[in-house]
C-alpha positions as a printed NumPy array, in Angstrom:
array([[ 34.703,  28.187, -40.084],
       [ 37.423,  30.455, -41.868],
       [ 40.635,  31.932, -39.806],
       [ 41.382,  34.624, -42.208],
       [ 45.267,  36.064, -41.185],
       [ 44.637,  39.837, -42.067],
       [ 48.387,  40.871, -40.894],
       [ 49.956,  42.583, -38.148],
       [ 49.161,  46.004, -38.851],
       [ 45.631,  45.549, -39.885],
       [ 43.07 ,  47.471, -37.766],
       [ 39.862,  46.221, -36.57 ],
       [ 37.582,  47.855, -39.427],
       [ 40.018,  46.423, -41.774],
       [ 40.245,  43.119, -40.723],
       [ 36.327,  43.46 , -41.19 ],
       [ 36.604,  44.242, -44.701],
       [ 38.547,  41.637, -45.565],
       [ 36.499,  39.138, -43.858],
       [ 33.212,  40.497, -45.959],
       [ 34.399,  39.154, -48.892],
       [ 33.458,  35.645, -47.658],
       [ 29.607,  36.826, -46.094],
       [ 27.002,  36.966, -48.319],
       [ 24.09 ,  39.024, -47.734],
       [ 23.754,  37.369, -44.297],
       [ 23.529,  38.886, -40.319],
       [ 27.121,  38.124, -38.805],
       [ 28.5  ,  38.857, -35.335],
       [ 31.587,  40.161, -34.418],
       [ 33.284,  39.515, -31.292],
       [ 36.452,  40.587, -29.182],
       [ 38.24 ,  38.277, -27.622],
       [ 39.132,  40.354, -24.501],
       [ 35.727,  40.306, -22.313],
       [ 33.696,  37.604, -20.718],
       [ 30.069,  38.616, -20.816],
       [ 26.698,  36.591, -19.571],
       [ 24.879,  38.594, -22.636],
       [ 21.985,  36.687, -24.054],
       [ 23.239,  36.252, -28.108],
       [ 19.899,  34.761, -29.544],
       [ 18.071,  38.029, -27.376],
       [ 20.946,  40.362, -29.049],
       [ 20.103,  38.738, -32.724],
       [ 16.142,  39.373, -32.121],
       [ 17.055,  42.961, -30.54 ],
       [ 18.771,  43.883, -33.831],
       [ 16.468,  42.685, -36.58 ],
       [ 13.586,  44.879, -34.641],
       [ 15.445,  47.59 , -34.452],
       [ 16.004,  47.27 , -38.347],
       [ 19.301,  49.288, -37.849],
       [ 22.726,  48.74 , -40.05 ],
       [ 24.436,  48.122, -36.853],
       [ 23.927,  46.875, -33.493],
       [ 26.413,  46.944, -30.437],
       [ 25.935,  45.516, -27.019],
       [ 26.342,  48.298, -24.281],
       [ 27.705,  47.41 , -21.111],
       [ 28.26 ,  49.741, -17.667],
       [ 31.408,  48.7  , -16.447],
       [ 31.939,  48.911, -13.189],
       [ 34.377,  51.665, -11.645],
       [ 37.791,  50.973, -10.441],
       [ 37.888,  54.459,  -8.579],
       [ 36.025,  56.543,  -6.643],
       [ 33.711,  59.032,  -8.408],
       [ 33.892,  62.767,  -7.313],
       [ 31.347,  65.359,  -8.008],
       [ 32.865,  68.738,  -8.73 ],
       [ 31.404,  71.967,  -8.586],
       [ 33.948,  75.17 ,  -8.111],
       [ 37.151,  73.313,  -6.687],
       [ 34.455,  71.77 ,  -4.273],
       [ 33.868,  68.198,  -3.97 ],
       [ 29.983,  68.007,  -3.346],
       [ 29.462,  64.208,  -4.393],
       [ 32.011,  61.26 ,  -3.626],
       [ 31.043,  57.52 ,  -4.833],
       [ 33.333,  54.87 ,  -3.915],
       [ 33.859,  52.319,  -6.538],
       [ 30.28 ,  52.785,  -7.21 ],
       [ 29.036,  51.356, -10.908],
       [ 29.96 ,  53.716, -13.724],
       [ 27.358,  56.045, -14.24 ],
       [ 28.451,  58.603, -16.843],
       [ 27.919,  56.013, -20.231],
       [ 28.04 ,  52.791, -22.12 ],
       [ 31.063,  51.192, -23.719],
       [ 31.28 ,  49.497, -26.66 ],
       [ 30.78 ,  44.883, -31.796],
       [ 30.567,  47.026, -45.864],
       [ 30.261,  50.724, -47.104],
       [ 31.728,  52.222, -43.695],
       [ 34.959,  50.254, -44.057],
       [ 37.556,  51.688, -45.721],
       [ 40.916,  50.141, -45.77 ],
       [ 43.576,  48.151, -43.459],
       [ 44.366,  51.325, -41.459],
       [ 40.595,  51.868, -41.022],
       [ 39.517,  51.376, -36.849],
       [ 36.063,  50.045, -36.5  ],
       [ 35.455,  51.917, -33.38 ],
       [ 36.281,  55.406, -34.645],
       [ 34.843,  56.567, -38.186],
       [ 32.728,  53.796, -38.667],
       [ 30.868,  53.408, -35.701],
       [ 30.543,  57.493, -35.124],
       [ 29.355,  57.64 , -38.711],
       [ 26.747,  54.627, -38.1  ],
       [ 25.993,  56.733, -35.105],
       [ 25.403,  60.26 , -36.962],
       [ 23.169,  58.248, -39.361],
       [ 20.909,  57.123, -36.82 ],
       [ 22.285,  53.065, -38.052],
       [ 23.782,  52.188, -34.748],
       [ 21.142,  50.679, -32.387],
       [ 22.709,  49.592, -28.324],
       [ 21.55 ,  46.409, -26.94 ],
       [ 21.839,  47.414, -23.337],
       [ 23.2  ,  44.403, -21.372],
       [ 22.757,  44.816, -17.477],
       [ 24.518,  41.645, -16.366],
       [ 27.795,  40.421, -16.297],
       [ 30.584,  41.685, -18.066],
       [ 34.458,  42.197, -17.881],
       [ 37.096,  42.804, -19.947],
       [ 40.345,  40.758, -19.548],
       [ 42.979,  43.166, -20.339],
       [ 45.673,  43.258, -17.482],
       [ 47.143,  40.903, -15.05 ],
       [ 45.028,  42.446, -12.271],
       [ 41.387,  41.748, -14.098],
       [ 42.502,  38.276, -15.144],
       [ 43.673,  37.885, -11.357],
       [ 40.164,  38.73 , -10.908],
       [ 38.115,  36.542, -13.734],
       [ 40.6  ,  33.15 , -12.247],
       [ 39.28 ,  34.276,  -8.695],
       [ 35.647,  33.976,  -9.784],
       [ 35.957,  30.395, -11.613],
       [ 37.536,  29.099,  -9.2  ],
       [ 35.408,  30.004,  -6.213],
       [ 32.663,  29.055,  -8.114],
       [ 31.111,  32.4  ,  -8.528],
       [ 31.491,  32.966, -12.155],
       [ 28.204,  34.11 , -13.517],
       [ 27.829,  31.759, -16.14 ],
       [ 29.175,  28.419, -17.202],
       [ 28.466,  26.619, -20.024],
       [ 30.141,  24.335, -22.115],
       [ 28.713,  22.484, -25.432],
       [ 29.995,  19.829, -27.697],
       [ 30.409,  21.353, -30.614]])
């Protein structure tokens, strides 16, 4: 393993570039740090190489915090509470570009535009740990014993 310190003000897509000068012309994954997911990785891996795409993400539907209204002339005709998020998915060389360079914008719209982005779509589990309230949420499920998936390995 390498822990490669790219700096404070270095953006995702930058970080990335520096970190491709130690692959070699090898499949790597990238991974943030701020969601817990029960995605299959070895099924992800097999998903990309048929898709024989530059790029492939795994696409989640996150679930909604609010309720959903339908719209149509000032009119609510549709209200979902809380219901699953149904509008979209959410979002992991030459497309890189510098330190100030975000992964998720230019490069992954250009991958996109190019027909080089492929989406693993990933119905299970997943949830992103970015305020107090969702880690509330995440310590709530380990502890009651309802976290979807456990698993620890010697490494």
């Amino acid at each position: 393993m390498t822990l490669l310190e790219t700096g404070q003000n270095t953006m995702t897509g930058g970080g990335l570039k520096r970190v491709m000068a130690f692959i070699e012309d090898e499949d790597f994954l990238i991974a943030s740090g701020d969601g817990l997911t029960s995605s299959n990785i070895n099924d992800l891996i097999a998903f990309h190489k048929a898709q024989k795409k530059t790029v492939t993400l795994a696409a989640v539907r996150p679930s909604a915090r609010f309720g959903d209204l339908t719209i149509r002339s000032d009119t609510v005709v549709a209200f979902k509470e809380k219901a699953d998020n149904q509008r979209g998915y959410v979002n992991v060389g030459d497309y890189l570009t510098d330190d100030q360079c975000a992964l998720e914008q230019e490069p992954l719209n250009r991958l996109a535009a190019e027909s080089q982005l492929a989406a693993f779509i990933h119905p299970g589990f997943w949830q992103c740990k970015d305020t107090y309230r969702e880690r509330r949420h995440l310590t709530h499920l380990w502890n009651t014993g309802r976290a979807p998936r456990k698993l620890w390995q010697n490494v």
